[in-house]
C-alpha positions as CSV (number, residue, x, y, z in Angstrom):
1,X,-6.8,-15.9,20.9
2,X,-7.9,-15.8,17.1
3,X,-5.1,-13.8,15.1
4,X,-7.0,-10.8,12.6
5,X,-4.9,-10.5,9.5
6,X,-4.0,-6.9,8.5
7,X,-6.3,-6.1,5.6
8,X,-4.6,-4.4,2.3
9,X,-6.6,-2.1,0.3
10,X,-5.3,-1.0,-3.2
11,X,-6.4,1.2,-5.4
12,X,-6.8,0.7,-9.3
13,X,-3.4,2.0,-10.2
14,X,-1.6,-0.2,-7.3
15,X,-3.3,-3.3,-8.5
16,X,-2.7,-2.4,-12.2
17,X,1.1,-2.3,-11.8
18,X,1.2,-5.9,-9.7
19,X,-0.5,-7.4,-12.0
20,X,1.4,-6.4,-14.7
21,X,4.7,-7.4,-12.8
22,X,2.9,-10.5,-12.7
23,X,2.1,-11.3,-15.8
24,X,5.2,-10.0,-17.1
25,X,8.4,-12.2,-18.2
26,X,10.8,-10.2,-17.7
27,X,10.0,-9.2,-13.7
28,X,12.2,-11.3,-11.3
29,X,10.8,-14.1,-9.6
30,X,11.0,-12.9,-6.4
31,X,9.0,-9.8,-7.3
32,X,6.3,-11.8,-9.1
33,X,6.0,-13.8,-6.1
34,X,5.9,-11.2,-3.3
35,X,3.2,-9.1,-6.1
36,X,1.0,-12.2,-5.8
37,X,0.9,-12.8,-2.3
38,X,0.3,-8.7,-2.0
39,X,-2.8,-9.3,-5.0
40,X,-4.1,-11.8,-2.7
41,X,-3.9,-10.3,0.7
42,X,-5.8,-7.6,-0.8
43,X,-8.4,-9.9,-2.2
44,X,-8.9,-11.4,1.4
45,X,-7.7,-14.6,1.0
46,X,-6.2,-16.5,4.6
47,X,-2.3,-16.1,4.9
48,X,-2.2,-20.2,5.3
49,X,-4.2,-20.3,1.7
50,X,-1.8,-18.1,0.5
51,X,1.4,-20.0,1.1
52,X,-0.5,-23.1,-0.4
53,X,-1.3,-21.1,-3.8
54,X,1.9,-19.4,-3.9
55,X,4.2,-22.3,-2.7
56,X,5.9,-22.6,0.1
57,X,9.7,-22.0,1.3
58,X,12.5,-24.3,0.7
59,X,14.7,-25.6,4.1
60,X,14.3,-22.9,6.6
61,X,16.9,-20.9,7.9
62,X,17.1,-17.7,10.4
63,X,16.9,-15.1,7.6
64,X,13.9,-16.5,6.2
65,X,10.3,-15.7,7.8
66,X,8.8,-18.3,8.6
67,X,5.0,-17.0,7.8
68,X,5.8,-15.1,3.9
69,X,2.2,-14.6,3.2
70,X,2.1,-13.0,7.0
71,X,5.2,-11.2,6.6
72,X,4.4,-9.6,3.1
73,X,0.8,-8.8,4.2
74,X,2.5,-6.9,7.3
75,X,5.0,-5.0,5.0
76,X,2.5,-4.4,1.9
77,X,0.5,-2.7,4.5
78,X,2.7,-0.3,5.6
79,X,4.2,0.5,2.5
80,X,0.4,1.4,0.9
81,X,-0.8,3.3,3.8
82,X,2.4,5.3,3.8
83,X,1.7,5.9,0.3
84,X,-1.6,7.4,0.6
85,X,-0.7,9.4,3.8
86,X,-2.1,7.0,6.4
């Protein structure tokens, strides 16, 4: 059974502001990484092409997910649609 990604939509001022984080040196690490996984979702790139541009995870352990890309695509998702009233 062939897995469909969640799709992300954002609109212009969404995209504006993770960009920015991105491109700013003063956002966290952590931020700029989750806002580039989010910029790519939302450009459709694949979750497994995502981990390969944004690098991957150091030794796993239980609190980490095992699928970032996957995971932040899952939680960007909700977080726009509840943000636009979905």
């Amino acid at each position: 059974m062939a897995f469909k990604a969640t799709e992300i939509r954002l609109d212009p001022e969404t995209r504006s502001q993770l960009e920015g984080w991105v491109r700013a040196s003063t956002t966290e690490q952590r931020y700029v990484r989750r806002a580039r996984i989010v910029l790519l979702v939302s450009d459709g790139m694949a979750s497994r092409a995502i981990a390969r541009e944004v690098g991957g995870l150091g030794p796993r352990d239980a609190s980490q997910p095992s699928d970032p890309p996957r995971a932040w695509r899952r939680s960007a998702a909700s977080r726009v649609h509840s943000s636009h009233g979905r």
